[in-house]
mmCIF file of the C-alpha atoms, coordinates in Angstrom:
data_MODEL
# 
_entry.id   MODEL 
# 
loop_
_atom_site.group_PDB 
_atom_site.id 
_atom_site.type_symbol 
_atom_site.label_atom_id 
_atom_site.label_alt_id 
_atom_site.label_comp_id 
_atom_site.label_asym_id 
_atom_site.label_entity_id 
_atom_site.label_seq_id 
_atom_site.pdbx_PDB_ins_code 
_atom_site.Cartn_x 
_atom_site.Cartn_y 
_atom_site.Cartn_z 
_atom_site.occupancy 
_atom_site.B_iso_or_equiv 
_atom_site.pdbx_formal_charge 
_atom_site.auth_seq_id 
_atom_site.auth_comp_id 
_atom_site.auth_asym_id 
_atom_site.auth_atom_id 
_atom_site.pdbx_PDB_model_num 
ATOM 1   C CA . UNK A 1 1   ? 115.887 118.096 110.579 1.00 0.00 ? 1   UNK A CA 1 
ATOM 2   C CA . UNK A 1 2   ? 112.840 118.325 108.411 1.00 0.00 ? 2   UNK A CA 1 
ATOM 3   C CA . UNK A 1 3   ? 109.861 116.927 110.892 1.00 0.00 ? 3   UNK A CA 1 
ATOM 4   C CA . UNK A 1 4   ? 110.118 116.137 114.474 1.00 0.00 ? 4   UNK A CA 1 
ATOM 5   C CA . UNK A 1 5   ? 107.874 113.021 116.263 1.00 0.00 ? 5   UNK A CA 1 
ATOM 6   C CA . UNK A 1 6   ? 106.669 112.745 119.295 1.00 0.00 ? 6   UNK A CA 1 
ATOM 7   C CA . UNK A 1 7   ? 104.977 109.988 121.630 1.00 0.00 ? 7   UNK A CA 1 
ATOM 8   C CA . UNK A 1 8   ? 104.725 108.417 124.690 1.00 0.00 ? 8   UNK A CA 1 
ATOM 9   C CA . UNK A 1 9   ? 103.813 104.525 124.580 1.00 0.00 ? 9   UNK A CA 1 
ATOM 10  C CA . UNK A 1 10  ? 102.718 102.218 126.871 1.00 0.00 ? 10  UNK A CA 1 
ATOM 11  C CA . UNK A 1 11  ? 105.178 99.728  126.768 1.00 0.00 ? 11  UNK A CA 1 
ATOM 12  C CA . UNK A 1 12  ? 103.625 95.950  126.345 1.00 0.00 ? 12  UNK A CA 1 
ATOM 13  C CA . UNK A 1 13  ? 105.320 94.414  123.866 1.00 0.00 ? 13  UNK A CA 1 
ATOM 14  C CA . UNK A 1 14  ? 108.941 94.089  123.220 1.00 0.00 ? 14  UNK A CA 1 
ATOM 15  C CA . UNK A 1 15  ? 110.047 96.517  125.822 1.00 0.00 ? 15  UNK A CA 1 
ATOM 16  C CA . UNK A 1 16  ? 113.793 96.865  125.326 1.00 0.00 ? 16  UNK A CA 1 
ATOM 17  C CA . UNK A 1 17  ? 113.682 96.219  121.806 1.00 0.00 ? 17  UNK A CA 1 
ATOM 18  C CA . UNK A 1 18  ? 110.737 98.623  120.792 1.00 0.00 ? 18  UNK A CA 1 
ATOM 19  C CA . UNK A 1 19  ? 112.200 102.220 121.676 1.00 0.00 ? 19  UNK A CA 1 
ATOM 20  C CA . UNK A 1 20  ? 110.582 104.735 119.613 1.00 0.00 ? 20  UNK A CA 1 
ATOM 21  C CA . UNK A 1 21  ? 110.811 106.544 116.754 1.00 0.00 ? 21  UNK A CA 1 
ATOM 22  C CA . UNK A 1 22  ? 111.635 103.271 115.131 1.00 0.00 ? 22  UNK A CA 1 
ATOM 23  C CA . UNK A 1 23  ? 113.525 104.042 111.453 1.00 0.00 ? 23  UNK A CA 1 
ATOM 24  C CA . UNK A 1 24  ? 114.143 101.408 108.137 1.00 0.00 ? 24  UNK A CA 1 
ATOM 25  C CA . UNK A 1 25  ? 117.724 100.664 107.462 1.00 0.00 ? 25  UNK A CA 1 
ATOM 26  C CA . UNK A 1 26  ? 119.108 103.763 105.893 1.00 0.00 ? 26  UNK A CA 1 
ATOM 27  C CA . UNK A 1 27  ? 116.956 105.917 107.934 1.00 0.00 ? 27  UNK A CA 1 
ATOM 28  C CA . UNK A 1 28  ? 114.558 107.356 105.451 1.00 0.00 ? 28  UNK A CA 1 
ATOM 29  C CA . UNK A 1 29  ? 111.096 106.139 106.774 1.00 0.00 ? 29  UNK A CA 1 
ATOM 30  C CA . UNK A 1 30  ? 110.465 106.629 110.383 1.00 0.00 ? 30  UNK A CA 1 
ATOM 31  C CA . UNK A 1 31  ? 107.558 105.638 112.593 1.00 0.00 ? 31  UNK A CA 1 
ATOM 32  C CA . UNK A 1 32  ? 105.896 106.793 115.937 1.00 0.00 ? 32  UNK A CA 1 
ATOM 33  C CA . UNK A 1 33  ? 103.630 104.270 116.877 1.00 0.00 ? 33  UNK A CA 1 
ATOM 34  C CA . UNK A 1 34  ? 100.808 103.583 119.542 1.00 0.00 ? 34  UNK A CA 1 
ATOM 35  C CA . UNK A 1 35  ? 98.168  100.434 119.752 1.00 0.00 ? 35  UNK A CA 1 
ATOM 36  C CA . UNK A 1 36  ? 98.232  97.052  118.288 1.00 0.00 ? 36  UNK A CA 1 
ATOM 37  C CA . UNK A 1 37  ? 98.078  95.384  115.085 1.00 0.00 ? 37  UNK A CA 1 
ATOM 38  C CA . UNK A 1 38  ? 95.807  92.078  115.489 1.00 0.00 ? 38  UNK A CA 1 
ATOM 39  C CA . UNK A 1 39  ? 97.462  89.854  112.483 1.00 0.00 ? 39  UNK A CA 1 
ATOM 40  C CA . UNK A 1 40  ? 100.848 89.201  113.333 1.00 0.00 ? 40  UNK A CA 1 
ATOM 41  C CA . UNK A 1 41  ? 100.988 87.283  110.086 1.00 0.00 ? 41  UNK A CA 1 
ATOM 42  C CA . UNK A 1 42  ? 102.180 90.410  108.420 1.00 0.00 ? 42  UNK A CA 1 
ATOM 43  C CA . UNK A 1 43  ? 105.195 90.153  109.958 1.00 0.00 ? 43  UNK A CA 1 
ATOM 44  C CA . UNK A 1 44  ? 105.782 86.616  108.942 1.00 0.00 ? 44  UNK A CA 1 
ATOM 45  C CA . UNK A 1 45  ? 105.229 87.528  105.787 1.00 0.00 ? 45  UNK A CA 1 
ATOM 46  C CA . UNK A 1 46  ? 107.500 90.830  105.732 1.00 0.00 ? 46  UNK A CA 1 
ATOM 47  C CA . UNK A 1 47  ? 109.764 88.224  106.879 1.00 0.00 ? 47  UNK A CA 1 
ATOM 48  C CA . UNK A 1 48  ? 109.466 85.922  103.853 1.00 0.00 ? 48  UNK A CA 1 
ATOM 49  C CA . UNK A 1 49  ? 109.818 88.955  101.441 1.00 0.00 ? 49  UNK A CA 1 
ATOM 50  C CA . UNK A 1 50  ? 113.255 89.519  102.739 1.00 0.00 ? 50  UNK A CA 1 
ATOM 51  C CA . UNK A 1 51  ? 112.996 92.237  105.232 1.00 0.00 ? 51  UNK A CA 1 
ATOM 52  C CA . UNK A 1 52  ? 115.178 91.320  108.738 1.00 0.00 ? 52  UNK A CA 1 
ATOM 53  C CA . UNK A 1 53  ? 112.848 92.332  111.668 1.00 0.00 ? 53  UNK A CA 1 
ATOM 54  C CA . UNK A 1 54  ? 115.502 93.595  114.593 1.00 0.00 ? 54  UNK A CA 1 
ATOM 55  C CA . UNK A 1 55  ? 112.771 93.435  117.068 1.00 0.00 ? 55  UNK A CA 1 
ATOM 56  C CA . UNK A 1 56  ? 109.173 91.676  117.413 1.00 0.00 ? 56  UNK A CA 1 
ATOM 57  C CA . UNK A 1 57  ? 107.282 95.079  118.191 1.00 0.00 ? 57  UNK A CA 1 
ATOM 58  C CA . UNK A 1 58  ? 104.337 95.931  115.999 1.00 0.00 ? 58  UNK A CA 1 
ATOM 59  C CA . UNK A 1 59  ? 106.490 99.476  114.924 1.00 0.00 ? 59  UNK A CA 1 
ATOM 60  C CA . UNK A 1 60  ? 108.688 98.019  113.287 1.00 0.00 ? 60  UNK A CA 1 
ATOM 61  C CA . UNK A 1 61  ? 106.231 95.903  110.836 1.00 0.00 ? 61  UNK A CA 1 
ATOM 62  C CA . UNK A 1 62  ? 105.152 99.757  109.891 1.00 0.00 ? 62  UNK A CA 1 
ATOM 63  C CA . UNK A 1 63  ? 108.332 101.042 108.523 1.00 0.00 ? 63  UNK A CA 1 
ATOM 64  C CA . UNK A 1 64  ? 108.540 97.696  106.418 1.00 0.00 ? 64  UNK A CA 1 
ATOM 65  C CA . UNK A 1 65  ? 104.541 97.661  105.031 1.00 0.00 ? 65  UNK A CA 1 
ATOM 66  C CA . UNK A 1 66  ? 105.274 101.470 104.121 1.00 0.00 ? 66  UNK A CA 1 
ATOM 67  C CA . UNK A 1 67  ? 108.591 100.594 102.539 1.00 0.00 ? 67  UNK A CA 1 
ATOM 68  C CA . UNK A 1 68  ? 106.773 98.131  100.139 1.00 0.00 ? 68  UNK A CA 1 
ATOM 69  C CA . UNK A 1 69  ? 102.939 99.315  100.049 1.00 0.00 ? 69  UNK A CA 1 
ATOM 70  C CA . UNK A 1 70  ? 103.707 102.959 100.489 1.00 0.00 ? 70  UNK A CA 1 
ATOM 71  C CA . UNK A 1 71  ? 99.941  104.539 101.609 1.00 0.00 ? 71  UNK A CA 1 
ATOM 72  C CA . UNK A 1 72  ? 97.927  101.100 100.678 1.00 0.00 ? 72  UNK A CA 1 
ATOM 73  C CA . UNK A 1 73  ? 99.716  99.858  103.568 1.00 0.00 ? 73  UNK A CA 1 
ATOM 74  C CA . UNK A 1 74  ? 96.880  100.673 105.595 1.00 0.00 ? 74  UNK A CA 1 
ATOM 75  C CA . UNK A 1 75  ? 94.599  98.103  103.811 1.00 0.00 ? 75  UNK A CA 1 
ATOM 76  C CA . UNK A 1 76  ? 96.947  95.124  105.250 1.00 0.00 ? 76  UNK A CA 1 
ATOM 77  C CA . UNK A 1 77  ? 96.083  96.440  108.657 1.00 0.00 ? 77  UNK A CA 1 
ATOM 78  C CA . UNK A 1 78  ? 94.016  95.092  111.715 1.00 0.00 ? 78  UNK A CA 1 
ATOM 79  C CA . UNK A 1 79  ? 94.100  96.514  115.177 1.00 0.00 ? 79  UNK A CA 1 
ATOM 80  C CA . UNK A 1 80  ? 93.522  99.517  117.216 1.00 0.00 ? 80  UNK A CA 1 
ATOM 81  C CA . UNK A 1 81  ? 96.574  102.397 116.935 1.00 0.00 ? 81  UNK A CA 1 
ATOM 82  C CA . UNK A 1 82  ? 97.371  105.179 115.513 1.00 0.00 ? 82  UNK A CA 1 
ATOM 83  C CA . UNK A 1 83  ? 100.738 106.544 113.538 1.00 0.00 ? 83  UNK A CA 1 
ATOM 84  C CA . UNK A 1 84  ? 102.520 109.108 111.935 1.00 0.00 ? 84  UNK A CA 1 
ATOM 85  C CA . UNK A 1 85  ? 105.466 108.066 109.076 1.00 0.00 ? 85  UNK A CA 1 
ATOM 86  C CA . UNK A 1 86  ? 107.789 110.523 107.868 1.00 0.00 ? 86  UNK A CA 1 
ATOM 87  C CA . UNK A 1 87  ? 109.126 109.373 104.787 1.00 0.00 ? 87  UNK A CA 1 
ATOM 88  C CA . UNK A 1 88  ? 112.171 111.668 103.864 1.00 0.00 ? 88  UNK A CA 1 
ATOM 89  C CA . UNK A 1 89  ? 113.139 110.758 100.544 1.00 0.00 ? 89  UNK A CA 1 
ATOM 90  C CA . UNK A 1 90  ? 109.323 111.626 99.020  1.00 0.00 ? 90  UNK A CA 1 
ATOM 91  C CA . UNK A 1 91  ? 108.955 114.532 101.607 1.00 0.00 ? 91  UNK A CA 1 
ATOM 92  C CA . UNK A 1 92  ? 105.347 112.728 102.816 1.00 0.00 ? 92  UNK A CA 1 
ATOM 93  C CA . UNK A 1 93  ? 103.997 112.650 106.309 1.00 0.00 ? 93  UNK A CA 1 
ATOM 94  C CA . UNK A 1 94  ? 101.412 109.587 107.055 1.00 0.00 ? 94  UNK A CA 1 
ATOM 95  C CA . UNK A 1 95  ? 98.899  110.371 109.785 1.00 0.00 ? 95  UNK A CA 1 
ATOM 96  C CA . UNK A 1 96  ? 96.649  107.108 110.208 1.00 0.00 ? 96  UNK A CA 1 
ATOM 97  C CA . UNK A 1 97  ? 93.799  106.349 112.966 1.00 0.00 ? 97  UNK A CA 1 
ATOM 98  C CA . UNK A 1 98  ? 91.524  103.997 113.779 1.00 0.00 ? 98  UNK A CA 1 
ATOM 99  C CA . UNK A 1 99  ? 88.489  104.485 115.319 1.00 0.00 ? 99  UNK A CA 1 
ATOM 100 C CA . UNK A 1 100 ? 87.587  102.845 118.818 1.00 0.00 ? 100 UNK A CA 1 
ATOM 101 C CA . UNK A 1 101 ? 85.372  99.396  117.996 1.00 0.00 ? 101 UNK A CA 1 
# 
């Protein structure tokens, strides 16, 4: 293993279904996440792109912005949280935070 992730989370949303690290399809992006993203429209809108959403936690909508905005995916964002994304096929590690309102 290249990079190891770590987290505790409080669990709100999506208990069962948002177990953590949360991984794309063929297991090359993979997200720890903790907070919330305000505009659940993304996911709608993930949704309409063609991605299949396997649970309704904000994680998951991660993995899927990164898989089609790489980086800039951080500009489609709204909330309070902070990440890490490993993506193993470009060898990059994403460290985002947002600052307390």
């Amino acid at each position: 293993m290249e990079v190891a992730l770590g987290m505790r989370r409080l669990s709100i949303i999506d208990v069962s279904g948002g177990q953590q690290p949360i991984s794309n399809e063929d297991g090359s992006i993979t997200v720890v996440f903790n907070g919330e993203i305000y505009n659940p429209v993304v996911s709608r809108e993930l949704e309409a792109s063609g991605h299949r959403l396997r649970t309704h936690s904000d994680t998951e909508v991660l993995v899927h912005l990164y898989e089609d905005f790489g980086p800039e995916m951080v500009t489609r964002l709204h909330g309070m949280f902070a990440f890490a994304i490993w993506d193993s096929r470009n060898r990059v590690l994403l460290i985002v935070a947002t600052e307390p309102a």
